[in-house]
C-alpha positions as CSV (number, residue, x, y, z in Angstrom):
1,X,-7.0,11.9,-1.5
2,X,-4.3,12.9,0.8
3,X,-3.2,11.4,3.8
4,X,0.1,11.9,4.8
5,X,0.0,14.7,6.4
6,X,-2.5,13.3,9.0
7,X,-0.3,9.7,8.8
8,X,2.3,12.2,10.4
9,X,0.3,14.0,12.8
10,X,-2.4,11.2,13.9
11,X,0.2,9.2,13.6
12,X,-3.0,-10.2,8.9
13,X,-0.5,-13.7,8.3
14,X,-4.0,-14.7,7.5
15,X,-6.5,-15.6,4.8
16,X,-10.6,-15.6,4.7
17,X,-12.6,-17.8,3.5
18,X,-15.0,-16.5,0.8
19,X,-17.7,-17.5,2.0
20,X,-17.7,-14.4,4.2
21,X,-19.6,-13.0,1.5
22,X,-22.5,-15.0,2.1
23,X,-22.3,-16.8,5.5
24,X,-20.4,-14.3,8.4
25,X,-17.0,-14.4,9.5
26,X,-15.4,-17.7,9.2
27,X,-12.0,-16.9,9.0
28,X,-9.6,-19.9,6.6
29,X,-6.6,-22.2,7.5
30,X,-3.9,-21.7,5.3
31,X,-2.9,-23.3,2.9
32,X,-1.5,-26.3,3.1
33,X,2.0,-26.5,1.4
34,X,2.7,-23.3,1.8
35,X,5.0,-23.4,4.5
36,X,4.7,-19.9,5.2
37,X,6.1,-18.6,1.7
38,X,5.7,-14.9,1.3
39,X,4.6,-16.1,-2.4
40,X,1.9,-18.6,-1.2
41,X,-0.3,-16.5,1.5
42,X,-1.8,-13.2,1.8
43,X,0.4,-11.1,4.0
44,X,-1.9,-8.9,6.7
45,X,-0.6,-5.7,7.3
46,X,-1.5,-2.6,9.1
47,X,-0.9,1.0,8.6
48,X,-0.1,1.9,12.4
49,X,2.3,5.0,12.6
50,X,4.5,6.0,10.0
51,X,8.3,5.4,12.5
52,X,9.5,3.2,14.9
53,X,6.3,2.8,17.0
54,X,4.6,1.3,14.1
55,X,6.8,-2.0,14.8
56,X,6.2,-1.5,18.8
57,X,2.3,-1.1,17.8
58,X,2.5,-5.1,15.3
59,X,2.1,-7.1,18.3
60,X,0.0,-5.2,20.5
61,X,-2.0,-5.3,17.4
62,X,-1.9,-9.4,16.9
63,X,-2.2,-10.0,20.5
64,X,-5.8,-7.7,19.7
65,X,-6.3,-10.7,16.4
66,X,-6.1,-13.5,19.1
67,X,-2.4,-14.1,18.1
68,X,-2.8,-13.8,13.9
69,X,0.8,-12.4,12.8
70,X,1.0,-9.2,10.8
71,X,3.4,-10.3,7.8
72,X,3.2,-7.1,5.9
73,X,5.1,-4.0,8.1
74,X,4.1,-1.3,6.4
75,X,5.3,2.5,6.2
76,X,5.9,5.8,4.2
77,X,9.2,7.6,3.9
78,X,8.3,11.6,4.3
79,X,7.9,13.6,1.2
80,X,9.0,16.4,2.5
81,X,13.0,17.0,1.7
82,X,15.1,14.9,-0.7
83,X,17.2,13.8,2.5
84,X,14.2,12.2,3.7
85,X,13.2,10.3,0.3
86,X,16.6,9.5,0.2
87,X,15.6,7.1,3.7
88,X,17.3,9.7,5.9
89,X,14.7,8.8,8.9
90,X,16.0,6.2,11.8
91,X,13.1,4.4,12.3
92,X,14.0,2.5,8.5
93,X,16.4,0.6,11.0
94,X,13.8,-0.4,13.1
95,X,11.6,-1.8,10.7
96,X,14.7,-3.3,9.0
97,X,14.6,-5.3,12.1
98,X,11.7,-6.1,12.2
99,X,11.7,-7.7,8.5
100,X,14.9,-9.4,9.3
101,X,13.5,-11.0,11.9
102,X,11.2,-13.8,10.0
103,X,12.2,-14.9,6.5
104,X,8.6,-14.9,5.4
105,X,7.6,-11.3,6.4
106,X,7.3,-7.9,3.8
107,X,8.3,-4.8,4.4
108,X,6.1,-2.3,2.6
109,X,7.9,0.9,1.8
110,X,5.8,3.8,0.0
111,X,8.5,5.9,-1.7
112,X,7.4,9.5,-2.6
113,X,8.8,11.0,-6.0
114,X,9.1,14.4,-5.7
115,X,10.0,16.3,-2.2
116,X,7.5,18.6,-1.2
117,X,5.1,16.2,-1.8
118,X,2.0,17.6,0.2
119,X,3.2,21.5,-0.2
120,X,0.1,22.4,-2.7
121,X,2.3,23.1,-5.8
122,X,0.6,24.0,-9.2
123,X,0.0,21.7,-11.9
124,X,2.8,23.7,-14.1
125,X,5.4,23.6,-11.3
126,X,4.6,19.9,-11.1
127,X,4.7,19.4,-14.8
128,X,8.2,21.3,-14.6
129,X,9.4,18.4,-11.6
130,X,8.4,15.6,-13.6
131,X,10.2,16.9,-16.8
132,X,13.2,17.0,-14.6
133,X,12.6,13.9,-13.3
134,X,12.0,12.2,-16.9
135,X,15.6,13.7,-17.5
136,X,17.2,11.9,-15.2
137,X,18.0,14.8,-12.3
138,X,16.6,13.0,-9.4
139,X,18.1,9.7,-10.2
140,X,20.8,9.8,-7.5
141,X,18.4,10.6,-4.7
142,X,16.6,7.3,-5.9
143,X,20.0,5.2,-5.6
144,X,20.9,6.5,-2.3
145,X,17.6,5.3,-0.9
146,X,18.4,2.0,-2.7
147,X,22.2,1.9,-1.2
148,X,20.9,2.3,2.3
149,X,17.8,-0.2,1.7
150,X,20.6,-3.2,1.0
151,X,22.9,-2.0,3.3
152,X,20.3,-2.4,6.1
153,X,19.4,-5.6,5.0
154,X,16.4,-5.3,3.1
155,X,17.1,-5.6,-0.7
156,X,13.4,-7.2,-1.4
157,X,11.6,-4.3,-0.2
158,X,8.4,-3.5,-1.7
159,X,8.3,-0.1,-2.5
160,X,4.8,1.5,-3.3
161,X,6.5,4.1,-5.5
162,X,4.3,7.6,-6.3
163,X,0.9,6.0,-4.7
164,X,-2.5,7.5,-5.5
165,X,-0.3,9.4,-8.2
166,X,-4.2,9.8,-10.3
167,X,-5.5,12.1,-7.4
168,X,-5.4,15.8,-7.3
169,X,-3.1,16.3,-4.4
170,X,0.1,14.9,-4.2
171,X,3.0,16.5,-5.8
172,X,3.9,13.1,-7.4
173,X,0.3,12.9,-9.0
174,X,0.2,12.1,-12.5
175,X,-2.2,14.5,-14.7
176,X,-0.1,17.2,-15.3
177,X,1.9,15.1,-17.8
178,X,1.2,11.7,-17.9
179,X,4.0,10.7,-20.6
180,X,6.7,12.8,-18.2
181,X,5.3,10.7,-15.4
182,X,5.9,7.3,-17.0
183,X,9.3,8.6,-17.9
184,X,10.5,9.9,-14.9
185,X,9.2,5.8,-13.1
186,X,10.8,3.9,-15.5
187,X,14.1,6.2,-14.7
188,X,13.5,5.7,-10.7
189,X,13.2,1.9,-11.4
190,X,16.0,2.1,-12.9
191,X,17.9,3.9,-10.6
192,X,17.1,1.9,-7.8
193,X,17.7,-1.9,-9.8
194,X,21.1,-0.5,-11.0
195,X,22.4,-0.9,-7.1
196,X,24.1,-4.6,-6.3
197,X,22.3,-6.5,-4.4
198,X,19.2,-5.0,-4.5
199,X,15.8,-7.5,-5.4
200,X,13.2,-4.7,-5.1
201,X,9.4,-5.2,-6.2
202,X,7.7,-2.1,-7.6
203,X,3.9,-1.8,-6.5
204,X,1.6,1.1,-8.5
205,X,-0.8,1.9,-6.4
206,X,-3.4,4.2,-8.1
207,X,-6.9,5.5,-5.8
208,X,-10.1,3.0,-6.6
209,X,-11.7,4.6,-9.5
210,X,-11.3,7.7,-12.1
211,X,-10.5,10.7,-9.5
212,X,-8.0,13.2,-11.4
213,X,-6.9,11.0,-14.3
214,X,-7.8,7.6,-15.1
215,X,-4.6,5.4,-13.9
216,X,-4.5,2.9,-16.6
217,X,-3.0,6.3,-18.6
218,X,-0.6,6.8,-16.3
219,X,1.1,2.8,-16.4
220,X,4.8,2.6,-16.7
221,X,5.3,-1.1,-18.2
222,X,5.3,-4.3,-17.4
223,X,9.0,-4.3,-17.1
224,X,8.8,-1.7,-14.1
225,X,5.7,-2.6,-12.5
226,X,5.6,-6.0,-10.4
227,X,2.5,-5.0,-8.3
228,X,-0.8,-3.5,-9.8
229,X,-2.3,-1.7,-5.9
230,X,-4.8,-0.1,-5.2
231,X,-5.9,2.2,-2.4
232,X,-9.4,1.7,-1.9
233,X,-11.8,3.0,0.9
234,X,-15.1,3.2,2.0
235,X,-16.3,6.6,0.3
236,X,-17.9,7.6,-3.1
237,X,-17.5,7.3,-5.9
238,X,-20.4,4.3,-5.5
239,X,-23.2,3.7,-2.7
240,X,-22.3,0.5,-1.7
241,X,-19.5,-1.9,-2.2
242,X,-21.1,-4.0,-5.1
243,X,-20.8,0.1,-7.2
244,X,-16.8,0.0,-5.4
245,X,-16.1,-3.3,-7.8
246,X,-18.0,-2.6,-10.4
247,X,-17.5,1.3,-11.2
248,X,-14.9,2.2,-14.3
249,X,-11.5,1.6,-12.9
250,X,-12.8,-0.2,-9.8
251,X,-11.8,-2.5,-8.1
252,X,-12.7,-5.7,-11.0
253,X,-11.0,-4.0,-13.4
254,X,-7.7,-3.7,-11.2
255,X,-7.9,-7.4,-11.0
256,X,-8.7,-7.9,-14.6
257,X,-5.4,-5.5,-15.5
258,X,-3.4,-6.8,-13.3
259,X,-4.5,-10.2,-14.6
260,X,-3.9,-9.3,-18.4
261,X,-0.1,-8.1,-17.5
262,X,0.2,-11.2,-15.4
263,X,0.9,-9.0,-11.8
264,X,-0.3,-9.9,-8.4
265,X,-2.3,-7.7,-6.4
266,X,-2.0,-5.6,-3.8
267,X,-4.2,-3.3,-1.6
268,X,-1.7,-1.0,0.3
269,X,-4.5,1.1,1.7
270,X,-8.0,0.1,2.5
271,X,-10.8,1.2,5.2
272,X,-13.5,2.5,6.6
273,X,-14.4,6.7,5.7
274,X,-17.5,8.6,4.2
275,X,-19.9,5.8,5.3
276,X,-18.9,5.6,9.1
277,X,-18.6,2.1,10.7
278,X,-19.7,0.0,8.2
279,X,-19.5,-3.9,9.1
280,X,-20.7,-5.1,5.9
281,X,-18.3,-3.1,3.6
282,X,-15.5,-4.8,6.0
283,X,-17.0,-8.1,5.4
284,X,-17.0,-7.2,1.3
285,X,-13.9,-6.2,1.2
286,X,-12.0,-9.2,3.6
287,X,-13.8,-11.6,1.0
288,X,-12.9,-9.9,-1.5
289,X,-9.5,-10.5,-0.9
290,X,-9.9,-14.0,0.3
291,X,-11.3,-14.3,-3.1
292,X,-8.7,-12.9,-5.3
293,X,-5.6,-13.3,-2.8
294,X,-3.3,-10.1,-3.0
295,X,0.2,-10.3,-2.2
296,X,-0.3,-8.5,0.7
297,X,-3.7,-6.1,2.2
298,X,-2.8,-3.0,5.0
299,X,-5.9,-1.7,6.4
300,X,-5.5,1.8,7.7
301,X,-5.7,1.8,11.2
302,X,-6.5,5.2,12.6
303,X,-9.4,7.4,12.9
304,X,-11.7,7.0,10.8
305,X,-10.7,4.8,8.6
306,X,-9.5,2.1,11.4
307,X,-10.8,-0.7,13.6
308,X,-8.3,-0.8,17.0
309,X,-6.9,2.6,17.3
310,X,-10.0,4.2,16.6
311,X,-13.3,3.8,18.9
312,X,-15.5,5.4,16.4
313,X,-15.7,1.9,14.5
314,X,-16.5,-0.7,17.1
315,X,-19.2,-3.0,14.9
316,X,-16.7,-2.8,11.9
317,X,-13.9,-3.4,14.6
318,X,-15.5,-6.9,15.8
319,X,-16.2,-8.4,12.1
320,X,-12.6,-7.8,11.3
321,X,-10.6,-9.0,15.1
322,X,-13.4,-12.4,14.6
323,X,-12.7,-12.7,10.9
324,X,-9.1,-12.6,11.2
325,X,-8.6,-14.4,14.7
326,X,-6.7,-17.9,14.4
327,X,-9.5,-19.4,16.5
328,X,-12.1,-19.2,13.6
């Protein structure tokens, strides 16, 4: 599924208890001990506008949550030049800021691959870039991003490199040669870990379920991945959220793979969609991830997949502002 291009146009600290499965929206204390470690707590985020208004748009968005913190800023660099996957755009300094600001905050970066990333370009032409890619020839676009990510002050960005790359769509996907594809991460990885200073984490976040290619083929290695993602919304394939967790490369067996190769969790994208506003699925999904404690969660907040920039979402809007208010 892609979203970018209406991200550009259109353009929680907080855990839940489980039992929000069963008994309503009673939202958890954290933990105790944890002192506000990014390593110890799930870190709420919220998709909010892809430049500097995103940050502006964090605390209007908290003082919304009754005061709950978002910990996880969280952007995309535009796929449409090199200059700009390079980190070209001045709003990078703005949320650099931001995450400088507060030791225990993330600053979630999604990182296209390949420039004219939502351009509609043929499975062969794509097959052609990631050949390239594999070789080595984009390396030094992926070095300059990391050069200006340490010089700003943010060397432990997490960068949410090639997302949904199982879809159709993006120009970055993955089906057109999978073994390529690999490749060509393991050289970006590279690229960007071979710059001083840097202490990057490398989230791969495929789409919930099969869609074009099933994602486990498309896996780098352990040694480049430090995140197993997923983005995850409230649409088919599956009629309810019970078929979302359950269904082949759903989201159990994300936790179970991430599990086996001994990676956290992540869930970079997530919200409402096909099913309009849907409390319950909202409910689902925050105990989910009460349950199985991602690094970090980053619901999608504008029409429709949102809950306070959108209006069309109001029931699914209350379960999450009471769930994630500091007063429950």
């Amino acid at each position: 599924m892609s979203r970018r291009g209406r991200r550009l146009l259109r353009a929680c600290t907080s855990t839940v208890a489980f039992g929000l499965l069963m008994t309503g929206c009673h939202a958890a204390r954290p933990r105790e001990g944890s002192g506000g470690s990014p390593g110890t707590e799930v870190a709420v985020g919220a998709y909010l506008h892809y430049g500097s208004p995103g940050v502006e748009r964090m605390q209007e968005f908290s003082r919304w949550l009754g005061g709950t913190e978002l910990r996880a800023g969280h952007t995309y660099l535009p796929g449409d030049t090199w200059a700009n996957i390079e980190g070209a755009p001045d709003s990078l300094r703005t949320w650099a800021r931001w995450r400088r600001a507060r030791a225990d905050r993330l600053f979630v970066l999604n990182v296209p691959m390949l420039e004219r990333n939502e351009a509609g370009v043929p499975d062969g032409r794509v097959a052609e870039l990631i050949r390239s890619g594999a070789r080595g020839e984009y390396d030094h676009h992926f070095r300059r991003l990391a050069e200006r990510l340490v010089a700003l002050g943010v060397p432990d960005t997490v960068v949410v490199l090639g997302w949904e790359m199982n879809g159709f769509n993006y120009t970055h996907r993955c089906r057109p040669d999978p073994d390529n594809w690999k490749r060509y991460w393991r050289r970006i990885v590279g690229a960007m870990r071979s710059v001083r200073g840097q202490r990057f984490r490398f989230d791969f976040a495929p789409n919930r379920g099969g869609d074009a290619i099933a994602w486990t083929r498309c896996y780098p290695g352990d040694d480049v991945v430090d995140v197993v993602g997923m983005d995850s919304y409230d649409q088919p394939p599956g009629d309810d959220f019970n078929d979302q967790v359950r269904q082949p490369l759903g989201l159990q067996e994300q936790v179970d793979f991430a599990k086996a190769h001994h990676k956290r969790i992540s869930y970079p994208e997530w919200g409402l969609f096909r099913n309009g506003d849907n409390p319950e699925y909202v409910r689902r999904m925050l105990a989910w991830i009460a349950e199985h404690e991602p690094l970090y969660h980053s619901i999608t907040d504008y029409c429709p997949h949102g809950v306070w920039q959108c209006g069309e979402n109001p029931e699914s809007a209350r379960v999450f502002r009471e769930s994630l208010s500091p007063r429950r």
